[in-house]
VEXMIPA-55094 format. One record per atom (N, C-alpha, C): atom name; residue in one letter; residue number from 1; x, y, z. Coordinates in pm, 1 decimal. Layout:
{atom:CA	res:a	n:NUM	xx:X	yy:Y	zz:Z}
...
This chain:
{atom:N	res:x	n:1	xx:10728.7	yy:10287.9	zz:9631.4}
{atom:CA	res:x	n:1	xx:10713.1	yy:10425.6	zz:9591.8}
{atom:C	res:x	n:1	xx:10689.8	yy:10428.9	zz:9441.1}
{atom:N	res:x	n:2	xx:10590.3	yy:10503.4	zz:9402.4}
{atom:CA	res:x	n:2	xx:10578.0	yy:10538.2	zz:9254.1}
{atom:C	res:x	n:2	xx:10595.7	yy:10643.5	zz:9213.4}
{atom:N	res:x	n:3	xx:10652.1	yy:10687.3	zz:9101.6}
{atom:CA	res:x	n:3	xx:10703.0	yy:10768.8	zz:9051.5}
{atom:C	res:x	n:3	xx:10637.2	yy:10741.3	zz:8918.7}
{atom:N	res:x	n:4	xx:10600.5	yy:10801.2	zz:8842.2}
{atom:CA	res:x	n:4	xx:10490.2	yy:10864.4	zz:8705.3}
{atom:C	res:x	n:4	xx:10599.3	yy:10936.1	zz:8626.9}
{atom:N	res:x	n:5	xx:10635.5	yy:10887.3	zz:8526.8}
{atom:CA	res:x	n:5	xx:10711.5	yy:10997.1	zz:8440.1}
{atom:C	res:x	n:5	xx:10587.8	yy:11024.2	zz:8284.9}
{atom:N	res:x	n:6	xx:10600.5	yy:11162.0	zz:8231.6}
{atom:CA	res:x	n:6	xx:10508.0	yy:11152.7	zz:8137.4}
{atom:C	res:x	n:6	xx:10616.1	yy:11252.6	zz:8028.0}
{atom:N	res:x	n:7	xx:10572.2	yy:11267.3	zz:7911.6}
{atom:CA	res:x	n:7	xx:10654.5	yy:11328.1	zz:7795.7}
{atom:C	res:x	n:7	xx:10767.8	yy:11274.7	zz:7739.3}
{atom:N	res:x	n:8	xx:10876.4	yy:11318.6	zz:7701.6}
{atom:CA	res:x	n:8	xx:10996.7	yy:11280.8	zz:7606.8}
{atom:C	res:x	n:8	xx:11081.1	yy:11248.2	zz:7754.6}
{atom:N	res:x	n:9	xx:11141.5	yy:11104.7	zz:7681.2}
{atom:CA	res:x	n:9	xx:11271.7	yy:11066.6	zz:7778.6}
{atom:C	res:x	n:9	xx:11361.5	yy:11021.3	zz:7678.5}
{atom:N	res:x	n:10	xx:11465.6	yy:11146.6	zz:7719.4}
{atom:CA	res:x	n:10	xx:11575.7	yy:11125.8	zz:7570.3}
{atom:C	res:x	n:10	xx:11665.7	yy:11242.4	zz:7677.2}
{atom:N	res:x	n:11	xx:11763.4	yy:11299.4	zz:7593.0}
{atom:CA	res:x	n:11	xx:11886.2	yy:11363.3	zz:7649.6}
{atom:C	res:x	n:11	xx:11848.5	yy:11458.0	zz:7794.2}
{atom:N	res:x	n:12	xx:11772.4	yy:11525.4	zz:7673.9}
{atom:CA	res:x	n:12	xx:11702.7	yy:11635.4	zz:7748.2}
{atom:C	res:x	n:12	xx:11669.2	yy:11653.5	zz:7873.0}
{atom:N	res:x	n:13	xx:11580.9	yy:11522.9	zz:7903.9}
{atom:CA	res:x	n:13	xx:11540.7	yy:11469.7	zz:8030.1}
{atom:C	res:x	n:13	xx:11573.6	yy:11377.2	zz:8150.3}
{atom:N	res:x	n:14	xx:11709.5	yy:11346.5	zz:8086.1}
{atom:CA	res:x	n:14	xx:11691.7	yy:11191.4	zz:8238.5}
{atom:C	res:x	n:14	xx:11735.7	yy:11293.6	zz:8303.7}
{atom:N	res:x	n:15	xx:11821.4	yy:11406.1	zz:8344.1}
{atom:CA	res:x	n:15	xx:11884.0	yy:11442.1	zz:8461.4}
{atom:C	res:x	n:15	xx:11738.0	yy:11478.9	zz:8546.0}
{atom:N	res:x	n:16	xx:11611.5	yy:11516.1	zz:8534.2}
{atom:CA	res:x	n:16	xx:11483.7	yy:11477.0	zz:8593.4}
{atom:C	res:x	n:16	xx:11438.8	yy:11312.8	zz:8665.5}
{atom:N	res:x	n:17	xx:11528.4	yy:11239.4	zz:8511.1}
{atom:CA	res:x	n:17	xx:11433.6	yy:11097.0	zz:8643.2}
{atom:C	res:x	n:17	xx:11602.0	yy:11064.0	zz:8731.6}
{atom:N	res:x	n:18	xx:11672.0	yy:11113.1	zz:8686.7}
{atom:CA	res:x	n:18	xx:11825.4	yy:11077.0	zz:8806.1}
{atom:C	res:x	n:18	xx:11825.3	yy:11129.2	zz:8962.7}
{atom:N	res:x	n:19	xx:11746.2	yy:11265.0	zz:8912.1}
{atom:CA	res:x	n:19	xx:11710.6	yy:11346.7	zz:9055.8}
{atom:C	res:x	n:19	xx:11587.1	yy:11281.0	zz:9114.5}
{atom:N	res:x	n:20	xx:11483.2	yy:11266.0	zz:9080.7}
{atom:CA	res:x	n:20	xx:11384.5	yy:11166.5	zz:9113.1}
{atom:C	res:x	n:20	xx:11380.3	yy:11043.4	zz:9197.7}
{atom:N	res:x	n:21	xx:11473.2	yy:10934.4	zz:9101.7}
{atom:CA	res:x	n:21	xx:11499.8	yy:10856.6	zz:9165.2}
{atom:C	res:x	n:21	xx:11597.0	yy:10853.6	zz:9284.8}
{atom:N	res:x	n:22	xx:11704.5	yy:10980.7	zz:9286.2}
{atom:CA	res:x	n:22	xx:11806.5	yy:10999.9	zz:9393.3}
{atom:C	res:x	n:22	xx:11716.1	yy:11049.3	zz:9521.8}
{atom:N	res:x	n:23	xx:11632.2	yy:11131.5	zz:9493.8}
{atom:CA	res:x	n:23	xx:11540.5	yy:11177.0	zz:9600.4}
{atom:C	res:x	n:23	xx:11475.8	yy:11064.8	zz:9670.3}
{atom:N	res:x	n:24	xx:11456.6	yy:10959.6	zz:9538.3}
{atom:CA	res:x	n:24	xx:11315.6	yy:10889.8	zz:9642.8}
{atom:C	res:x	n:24	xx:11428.3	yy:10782.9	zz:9735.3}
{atom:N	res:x	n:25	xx:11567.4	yy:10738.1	zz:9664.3}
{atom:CA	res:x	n:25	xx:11619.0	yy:10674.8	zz:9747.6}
{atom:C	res:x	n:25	xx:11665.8	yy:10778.2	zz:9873.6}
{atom:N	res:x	n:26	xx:11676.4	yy:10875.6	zz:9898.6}
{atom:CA	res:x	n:26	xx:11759.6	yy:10926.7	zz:10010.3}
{atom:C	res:x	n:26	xx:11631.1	yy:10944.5	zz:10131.3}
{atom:N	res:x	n:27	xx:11488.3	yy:10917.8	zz:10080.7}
{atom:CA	res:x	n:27	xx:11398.8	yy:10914.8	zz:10125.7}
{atom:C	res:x	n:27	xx:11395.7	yy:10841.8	zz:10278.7}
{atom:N	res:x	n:28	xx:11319.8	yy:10910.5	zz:10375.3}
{atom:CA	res:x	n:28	xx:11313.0	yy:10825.6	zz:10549.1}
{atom:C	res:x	n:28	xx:11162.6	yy:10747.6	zz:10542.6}
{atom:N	res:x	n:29	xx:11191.2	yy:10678.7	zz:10571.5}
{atom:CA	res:x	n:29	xx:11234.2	yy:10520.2	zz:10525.0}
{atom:C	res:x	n:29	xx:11258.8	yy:10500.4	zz:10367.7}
{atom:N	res:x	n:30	xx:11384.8	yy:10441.6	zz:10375.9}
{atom:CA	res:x	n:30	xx:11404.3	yy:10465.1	zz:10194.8}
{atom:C	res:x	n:30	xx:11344.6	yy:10309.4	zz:10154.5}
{atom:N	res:x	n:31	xx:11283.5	yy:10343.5	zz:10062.3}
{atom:CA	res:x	n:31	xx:11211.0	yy:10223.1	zz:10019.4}
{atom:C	res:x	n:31	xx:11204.1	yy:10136.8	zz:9985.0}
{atom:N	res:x	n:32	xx:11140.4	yy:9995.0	zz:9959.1}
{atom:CA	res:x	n:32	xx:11226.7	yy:9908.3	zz:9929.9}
{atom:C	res:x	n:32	xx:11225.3	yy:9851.3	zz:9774.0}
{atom:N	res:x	n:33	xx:11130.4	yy:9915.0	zz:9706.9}
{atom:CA	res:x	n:33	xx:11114.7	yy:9924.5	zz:9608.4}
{atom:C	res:x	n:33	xx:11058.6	yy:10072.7	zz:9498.6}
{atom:N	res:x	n:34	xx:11134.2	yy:10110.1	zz:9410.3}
{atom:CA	res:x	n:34	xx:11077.4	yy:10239.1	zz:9340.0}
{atom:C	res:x	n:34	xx:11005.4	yy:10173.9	zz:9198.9}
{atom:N	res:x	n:35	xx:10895.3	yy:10192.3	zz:9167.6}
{atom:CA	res:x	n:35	xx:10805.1	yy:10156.4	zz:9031.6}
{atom:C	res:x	n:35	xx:10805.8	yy:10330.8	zz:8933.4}
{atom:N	res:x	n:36	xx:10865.7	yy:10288.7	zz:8859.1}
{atom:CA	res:x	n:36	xx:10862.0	yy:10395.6	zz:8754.4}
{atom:C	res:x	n:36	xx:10751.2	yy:10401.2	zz:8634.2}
{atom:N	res:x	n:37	xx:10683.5	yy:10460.6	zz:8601.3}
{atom:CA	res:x	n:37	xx:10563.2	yy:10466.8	zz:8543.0}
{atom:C	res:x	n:37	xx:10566.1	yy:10543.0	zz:8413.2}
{atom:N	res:x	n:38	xx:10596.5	yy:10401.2	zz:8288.9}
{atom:CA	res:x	n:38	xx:10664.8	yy:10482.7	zz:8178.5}
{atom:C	res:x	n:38	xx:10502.8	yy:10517.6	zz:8084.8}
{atom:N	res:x	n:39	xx:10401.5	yy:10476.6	zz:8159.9}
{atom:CA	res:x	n:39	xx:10292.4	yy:10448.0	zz:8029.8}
{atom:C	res:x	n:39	xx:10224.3	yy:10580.6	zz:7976.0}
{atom:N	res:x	n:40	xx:10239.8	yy:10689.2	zz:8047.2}
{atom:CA	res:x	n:40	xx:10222.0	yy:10810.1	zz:7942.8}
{atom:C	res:x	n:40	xx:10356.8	yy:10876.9	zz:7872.3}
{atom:N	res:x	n:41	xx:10502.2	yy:10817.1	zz:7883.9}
{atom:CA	res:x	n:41	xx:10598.7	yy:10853.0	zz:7781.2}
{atom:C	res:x	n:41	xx:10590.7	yy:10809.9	zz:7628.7}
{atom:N	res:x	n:42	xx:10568.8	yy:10974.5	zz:7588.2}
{atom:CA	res:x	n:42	xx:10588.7	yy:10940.7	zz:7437.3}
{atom:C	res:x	n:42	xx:10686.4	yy:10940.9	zz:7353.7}
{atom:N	res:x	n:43	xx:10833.8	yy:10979.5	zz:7402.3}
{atom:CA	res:x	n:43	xx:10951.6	yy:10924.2	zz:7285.6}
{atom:C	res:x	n:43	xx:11029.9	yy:10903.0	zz:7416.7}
{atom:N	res:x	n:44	xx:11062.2	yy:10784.3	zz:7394.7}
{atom:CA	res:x	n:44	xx:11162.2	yy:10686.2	zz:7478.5}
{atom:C	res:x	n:44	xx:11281.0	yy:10707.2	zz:7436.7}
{atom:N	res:x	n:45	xx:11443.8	yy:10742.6	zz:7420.2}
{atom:CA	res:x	n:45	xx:11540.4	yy:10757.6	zz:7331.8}
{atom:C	res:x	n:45	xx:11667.9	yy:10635.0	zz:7393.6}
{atom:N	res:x	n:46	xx:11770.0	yy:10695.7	zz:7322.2}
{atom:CA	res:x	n:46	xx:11891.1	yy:10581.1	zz:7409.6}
{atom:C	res:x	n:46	xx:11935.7	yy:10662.4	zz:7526.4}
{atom:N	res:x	n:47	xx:11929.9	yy:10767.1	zz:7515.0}
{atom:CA	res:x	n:47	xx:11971.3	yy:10843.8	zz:7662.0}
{atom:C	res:x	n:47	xx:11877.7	yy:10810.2	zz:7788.8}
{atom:N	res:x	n:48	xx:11762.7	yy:10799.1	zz:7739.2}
{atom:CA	res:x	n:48	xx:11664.1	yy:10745.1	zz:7845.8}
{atom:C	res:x	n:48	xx:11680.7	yy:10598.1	zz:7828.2}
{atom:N	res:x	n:49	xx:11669.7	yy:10498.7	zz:7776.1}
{atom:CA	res:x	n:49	xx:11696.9	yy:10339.2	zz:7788.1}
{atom:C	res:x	n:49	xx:11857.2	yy:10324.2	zz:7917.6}
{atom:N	res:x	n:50	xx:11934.6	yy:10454.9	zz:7853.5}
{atom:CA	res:x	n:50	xx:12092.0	yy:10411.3	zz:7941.3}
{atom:C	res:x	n:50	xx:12032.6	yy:10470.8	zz:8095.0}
{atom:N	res:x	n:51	xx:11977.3	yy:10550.5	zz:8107.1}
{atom:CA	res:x	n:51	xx:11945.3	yy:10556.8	zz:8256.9}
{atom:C	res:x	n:51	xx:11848.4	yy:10517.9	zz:8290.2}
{atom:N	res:x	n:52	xx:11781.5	yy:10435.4	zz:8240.3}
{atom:CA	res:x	n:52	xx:11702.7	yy:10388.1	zz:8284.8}
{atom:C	res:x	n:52	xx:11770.0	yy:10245.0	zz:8379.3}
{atom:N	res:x	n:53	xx:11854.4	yy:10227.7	zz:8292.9}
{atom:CA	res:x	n:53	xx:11967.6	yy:10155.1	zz:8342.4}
{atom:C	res:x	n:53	xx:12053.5	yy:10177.7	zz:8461.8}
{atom:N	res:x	n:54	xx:12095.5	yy:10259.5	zz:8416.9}
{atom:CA	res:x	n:54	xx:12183.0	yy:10341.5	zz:8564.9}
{atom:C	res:x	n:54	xx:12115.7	yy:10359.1	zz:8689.6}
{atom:N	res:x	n:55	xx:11994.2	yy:10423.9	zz:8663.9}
{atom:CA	res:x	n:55	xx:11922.0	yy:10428.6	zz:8801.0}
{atom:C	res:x	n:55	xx:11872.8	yy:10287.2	zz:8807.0}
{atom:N	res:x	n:56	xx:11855.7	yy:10178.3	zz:8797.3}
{atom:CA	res:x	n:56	xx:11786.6	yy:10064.6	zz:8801.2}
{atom:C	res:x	n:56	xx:11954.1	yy:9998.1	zz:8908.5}
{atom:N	res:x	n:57	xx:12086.8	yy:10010.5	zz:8837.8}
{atom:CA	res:x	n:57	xx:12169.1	yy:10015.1	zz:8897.4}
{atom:C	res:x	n:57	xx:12227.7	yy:10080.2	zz:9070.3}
{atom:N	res:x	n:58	xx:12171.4	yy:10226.5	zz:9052.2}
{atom:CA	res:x	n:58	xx:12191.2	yy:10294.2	zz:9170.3}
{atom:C	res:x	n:58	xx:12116.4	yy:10234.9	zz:9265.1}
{atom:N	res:x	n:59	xx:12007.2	yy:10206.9	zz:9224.0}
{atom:CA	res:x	n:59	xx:11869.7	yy:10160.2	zz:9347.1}
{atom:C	res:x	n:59	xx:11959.2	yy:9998.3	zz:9350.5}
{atom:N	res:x	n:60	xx:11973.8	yy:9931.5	zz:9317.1}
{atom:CA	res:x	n:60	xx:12011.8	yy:9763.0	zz:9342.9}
{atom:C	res:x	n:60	xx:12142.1	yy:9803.3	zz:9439.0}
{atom:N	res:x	n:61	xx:12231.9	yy:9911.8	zz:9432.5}
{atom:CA	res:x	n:61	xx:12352.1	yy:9907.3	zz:9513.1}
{atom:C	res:x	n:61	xx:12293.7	yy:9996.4	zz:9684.0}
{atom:N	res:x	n:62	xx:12186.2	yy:9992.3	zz:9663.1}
{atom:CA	res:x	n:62	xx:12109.3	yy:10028.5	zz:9803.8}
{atom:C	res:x	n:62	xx:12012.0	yy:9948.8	zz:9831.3}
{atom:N	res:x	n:63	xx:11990.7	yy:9786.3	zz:9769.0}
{atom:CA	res:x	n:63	xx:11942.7	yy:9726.1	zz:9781.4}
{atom:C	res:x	n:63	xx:11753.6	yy:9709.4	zz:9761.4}
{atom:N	res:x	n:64	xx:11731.6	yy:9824.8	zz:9657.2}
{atom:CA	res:x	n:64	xx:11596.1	yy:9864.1	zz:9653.7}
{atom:C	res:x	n:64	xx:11575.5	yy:9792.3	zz:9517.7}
{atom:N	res:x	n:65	xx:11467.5	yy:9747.8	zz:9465.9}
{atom:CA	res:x	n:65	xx:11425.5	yy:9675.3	zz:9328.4}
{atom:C	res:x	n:65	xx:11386.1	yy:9818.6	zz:9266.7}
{atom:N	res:x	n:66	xx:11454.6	yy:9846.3	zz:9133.2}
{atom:CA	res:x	n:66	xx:11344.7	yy:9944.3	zz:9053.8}
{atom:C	res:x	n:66	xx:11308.6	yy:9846.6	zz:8961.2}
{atom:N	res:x	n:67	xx:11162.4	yy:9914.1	zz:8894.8}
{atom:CA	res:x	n:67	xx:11076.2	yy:9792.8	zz:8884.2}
{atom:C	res:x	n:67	xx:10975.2	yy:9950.8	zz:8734.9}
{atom:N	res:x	n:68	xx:10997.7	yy:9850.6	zz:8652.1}
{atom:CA	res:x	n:68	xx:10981.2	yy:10010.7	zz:8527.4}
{atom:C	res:x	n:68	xx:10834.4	yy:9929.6	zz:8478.0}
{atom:N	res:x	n:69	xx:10697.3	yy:10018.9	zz:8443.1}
{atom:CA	res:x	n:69	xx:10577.5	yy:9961.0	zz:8411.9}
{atom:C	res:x	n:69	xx:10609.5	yy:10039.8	zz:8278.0}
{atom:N	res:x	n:70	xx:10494.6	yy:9988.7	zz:8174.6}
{atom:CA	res:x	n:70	xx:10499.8	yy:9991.1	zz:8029.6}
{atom:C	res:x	n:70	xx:10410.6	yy:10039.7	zz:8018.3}
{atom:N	res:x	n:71	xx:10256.0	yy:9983.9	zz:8121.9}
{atom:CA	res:x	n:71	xx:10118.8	yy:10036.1	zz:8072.6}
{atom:C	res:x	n:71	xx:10083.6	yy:10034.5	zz:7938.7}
{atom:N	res:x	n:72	xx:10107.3	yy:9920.7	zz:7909.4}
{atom:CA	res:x	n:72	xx:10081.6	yy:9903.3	zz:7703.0}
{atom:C	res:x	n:72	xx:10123.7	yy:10013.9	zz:7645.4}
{atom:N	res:x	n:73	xx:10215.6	yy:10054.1	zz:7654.5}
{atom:CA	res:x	n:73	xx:10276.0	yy:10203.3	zz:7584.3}
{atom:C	res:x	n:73	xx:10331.3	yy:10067.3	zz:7428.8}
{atom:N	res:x	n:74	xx:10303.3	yy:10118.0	zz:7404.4}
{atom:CA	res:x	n:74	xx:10376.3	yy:10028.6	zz:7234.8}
{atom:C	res:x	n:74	xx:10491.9	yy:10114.6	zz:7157.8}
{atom:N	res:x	n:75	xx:10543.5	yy:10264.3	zz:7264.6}
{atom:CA	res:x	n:75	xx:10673.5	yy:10332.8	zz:7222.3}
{atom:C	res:x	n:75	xx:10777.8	yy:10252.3	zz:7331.7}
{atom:N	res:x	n:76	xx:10729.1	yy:10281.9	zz:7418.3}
{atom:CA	res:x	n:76	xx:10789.8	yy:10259.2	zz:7551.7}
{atom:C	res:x	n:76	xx:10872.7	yy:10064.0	zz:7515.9}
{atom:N	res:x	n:77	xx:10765.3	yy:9994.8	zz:7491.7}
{atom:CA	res:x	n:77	xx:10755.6	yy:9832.3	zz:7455.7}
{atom:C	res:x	n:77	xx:10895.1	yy:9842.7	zz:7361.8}
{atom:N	res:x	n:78	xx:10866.8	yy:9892.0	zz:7268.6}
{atom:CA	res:x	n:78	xx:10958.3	yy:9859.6	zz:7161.3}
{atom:C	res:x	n:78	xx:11101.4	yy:9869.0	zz:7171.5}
{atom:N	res:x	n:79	xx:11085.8	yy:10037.5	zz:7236.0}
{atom:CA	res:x	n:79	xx:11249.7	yy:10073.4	zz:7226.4}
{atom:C	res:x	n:79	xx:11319.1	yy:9990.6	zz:7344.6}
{atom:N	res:x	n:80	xx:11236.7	yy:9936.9	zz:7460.7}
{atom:CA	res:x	n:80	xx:11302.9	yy:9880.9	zz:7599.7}
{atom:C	res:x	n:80	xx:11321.3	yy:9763.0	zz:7473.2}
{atom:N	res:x	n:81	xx:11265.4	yy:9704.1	zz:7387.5}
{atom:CA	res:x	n:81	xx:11264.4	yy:9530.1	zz:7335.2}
{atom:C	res:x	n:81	xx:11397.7	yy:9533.9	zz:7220.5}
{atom:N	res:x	n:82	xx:11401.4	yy:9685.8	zz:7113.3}
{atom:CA	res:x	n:82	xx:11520.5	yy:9672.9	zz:7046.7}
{atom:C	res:x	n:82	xx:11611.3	yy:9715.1	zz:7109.9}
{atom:N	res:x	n:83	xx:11634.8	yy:9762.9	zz:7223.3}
{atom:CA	res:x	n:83	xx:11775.1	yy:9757.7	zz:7288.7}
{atom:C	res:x	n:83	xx:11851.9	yy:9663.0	zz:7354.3}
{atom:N	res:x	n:84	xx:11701.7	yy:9530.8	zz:7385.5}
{atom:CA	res:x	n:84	xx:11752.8	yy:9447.9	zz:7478.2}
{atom:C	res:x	n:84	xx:11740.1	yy:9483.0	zz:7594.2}
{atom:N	res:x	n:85	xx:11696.1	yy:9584.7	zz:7662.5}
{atom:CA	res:x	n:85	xx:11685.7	yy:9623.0	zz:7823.2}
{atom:C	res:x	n:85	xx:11581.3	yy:9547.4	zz:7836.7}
{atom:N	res:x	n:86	xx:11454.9	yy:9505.9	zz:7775.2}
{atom:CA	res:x	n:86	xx:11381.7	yy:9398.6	zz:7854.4}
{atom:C	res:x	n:86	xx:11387.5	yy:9280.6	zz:7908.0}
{atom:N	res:x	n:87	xx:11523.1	yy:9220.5	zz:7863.8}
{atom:CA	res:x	n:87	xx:11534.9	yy:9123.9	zz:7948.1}
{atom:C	res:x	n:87	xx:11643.9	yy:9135.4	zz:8038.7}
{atom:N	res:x	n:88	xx:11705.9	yy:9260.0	zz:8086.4}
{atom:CA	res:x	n:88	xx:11791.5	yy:9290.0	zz:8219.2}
{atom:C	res:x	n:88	xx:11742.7	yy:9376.5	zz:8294.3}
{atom:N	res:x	n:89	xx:11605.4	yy:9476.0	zz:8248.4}
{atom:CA	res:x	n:89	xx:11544.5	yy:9533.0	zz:8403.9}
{atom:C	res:x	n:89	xx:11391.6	yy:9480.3	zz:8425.6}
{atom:N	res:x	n:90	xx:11356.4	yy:9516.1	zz:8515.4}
{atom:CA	res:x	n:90	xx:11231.1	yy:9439.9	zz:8547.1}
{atom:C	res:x	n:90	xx:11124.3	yy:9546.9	zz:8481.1}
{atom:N	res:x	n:91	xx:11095.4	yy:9479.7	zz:8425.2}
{atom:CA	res:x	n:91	xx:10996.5	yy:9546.9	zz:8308.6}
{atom:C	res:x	n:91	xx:10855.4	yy:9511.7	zz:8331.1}
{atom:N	res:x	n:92	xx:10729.6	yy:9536.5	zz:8340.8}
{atom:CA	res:x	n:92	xx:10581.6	yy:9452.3	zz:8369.0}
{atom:C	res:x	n:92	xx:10513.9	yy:9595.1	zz:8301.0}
{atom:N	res:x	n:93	xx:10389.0	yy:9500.2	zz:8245.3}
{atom:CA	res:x	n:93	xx:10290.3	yy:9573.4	zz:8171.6}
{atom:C	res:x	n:93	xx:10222.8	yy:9657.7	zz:8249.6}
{atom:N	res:x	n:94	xx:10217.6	yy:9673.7	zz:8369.4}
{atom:CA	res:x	n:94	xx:10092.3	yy:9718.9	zz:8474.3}
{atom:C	res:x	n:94	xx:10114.1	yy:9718.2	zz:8626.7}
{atom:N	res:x	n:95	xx:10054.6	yy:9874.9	zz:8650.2}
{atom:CA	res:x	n:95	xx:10097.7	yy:9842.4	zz:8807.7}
{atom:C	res:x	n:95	xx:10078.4	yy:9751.4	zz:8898.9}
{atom:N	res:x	n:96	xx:9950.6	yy:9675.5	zz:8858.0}
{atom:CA	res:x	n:96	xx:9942.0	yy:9554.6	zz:8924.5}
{atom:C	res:x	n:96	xx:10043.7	yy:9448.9	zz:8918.1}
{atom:N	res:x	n:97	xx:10066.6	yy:9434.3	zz:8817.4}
{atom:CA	res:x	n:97	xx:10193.8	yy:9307.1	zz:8783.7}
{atom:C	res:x	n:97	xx:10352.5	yy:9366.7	zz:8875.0}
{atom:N	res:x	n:98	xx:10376.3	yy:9474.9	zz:8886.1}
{atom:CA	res:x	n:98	xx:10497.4	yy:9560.7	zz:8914.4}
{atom:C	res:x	n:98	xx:10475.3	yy:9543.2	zz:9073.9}
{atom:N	res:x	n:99	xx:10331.1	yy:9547.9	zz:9127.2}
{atom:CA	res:x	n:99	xx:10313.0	yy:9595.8	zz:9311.8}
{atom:C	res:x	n:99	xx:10322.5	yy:9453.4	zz:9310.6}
{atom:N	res:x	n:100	xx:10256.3	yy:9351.5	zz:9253.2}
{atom:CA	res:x	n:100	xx:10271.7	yy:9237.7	zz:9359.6}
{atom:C	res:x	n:100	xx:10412.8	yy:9136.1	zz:9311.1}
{atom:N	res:x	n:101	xx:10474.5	yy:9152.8	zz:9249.7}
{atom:CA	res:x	n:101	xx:10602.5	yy:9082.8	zz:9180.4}
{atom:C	res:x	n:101	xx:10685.2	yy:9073.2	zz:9371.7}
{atom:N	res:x	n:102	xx:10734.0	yy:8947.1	zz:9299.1}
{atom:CA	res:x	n:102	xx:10806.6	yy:8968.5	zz:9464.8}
{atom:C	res:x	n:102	xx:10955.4	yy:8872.8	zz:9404.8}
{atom:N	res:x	n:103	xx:11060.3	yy:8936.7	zz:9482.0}
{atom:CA	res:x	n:103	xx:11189.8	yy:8931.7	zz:9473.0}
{atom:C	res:x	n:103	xx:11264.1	yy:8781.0	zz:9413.5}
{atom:N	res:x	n:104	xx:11155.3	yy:8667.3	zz:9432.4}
{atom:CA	res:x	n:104	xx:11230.9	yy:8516.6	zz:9388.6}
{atom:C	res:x	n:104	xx:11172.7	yy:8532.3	zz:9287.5}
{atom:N	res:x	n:105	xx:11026.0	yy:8522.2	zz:9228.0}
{atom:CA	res:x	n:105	xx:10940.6	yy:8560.8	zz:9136.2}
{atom:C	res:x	n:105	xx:11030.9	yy:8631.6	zz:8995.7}
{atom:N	res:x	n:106	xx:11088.3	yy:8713.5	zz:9045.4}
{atom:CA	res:x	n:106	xx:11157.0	yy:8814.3	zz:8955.1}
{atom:C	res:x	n:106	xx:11301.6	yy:8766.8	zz:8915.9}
{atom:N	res:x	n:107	xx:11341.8	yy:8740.4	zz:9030.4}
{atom:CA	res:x	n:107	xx:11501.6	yy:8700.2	zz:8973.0}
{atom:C	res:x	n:107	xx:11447.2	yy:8556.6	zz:8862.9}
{atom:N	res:x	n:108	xx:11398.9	yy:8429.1	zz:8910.2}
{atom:CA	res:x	n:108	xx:11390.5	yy:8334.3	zz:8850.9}
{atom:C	res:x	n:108	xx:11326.7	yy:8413.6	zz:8672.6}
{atom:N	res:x	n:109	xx:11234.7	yy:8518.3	zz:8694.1}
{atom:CA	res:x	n:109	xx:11174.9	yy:8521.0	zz:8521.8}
{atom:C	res:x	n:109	xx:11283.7	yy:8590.5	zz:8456.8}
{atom:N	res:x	n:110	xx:11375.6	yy:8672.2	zz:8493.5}
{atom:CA	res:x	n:110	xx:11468.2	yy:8758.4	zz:8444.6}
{atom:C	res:x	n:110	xx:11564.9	yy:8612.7	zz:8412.4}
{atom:N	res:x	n:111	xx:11588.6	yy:8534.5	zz:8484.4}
{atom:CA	res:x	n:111	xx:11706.8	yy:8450.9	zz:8432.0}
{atom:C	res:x	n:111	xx:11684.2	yy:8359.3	zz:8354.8}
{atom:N	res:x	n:112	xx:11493.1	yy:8276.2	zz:8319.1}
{atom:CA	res:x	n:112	xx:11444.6	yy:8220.5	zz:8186.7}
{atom:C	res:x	n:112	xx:11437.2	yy:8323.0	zz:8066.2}
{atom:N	res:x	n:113	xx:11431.2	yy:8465.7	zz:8081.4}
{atom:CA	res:x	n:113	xx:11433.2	yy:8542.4	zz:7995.4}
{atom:C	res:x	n:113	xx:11573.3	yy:8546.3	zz:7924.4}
{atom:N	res:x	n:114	xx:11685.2	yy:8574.0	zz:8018.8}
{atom:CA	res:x	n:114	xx:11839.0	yy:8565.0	zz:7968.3}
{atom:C	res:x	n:114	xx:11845.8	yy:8446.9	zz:7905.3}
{atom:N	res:x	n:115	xx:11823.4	yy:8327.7	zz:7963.0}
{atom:CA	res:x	n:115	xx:11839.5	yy:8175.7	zz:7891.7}
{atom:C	res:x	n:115	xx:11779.3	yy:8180.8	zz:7804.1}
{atom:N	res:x	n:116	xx:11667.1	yy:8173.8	zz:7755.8}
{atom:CA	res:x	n:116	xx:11594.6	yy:8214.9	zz:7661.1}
{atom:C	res:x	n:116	xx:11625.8	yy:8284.2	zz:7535.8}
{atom:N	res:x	n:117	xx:11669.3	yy:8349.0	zz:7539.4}
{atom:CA	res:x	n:117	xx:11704.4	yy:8440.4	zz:7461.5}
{atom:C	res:x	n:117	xx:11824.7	yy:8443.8	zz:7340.4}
């Protein structure tokens, strides 16, 4: 399932992507993966980085991957890179990279990324 977010994600706004993402999980057939689509957001904040988190959380305790695209956003890039959330949610430049990522694929790059680091 994709989900498109566009404008400011900061205080103001996550209770929009919390309901979003709660919807798409309560969804028949709930899915097995949600792709969030940050590449037309133009101010990324810490209120949006922490739920971005949280819901990335909610979906893993229902066993669904959320899976956040960047679309070369170079706001989006930065603030996920100085917080450090890029190397604990699954982050990819492009919906292509995000649709075909598959579940071993992902855990193994997330855990050279942690080592790494």
């Amino acid at each position: 399932m994709l989900l498109a977010l566009s404008g400011e994600l900061d205080a103001g706004t996550v209770l929009v992507v919390v309901g979003a993402v709660a919807a798409a999980l309560a969804g028949s057939p709930e899915p097995k993966a949600i792709v969030l689509d940050l590449s037309r957001v133009n101010f990324l904040g810490a209120a949006g980085v922490r739920v971005l988190s949280a819901v990335t959380d909610n979906a893993a305790d229902r066993n669904v991957r959320l899976r956040i695209v960047t679309g070369g956003n170079p706001l989006v890039s930065r603030a996920l890179r100085l917080t450090g959330a890029d190397r604990v949610l699954d982050v990819y430049p492009d919906l292509g990279a995000a649709s075909s990522a598959g579940d071993g694929r992902e855990f193994l790059r997330l855990t050279a990324r942690m080592w790494n680091s």
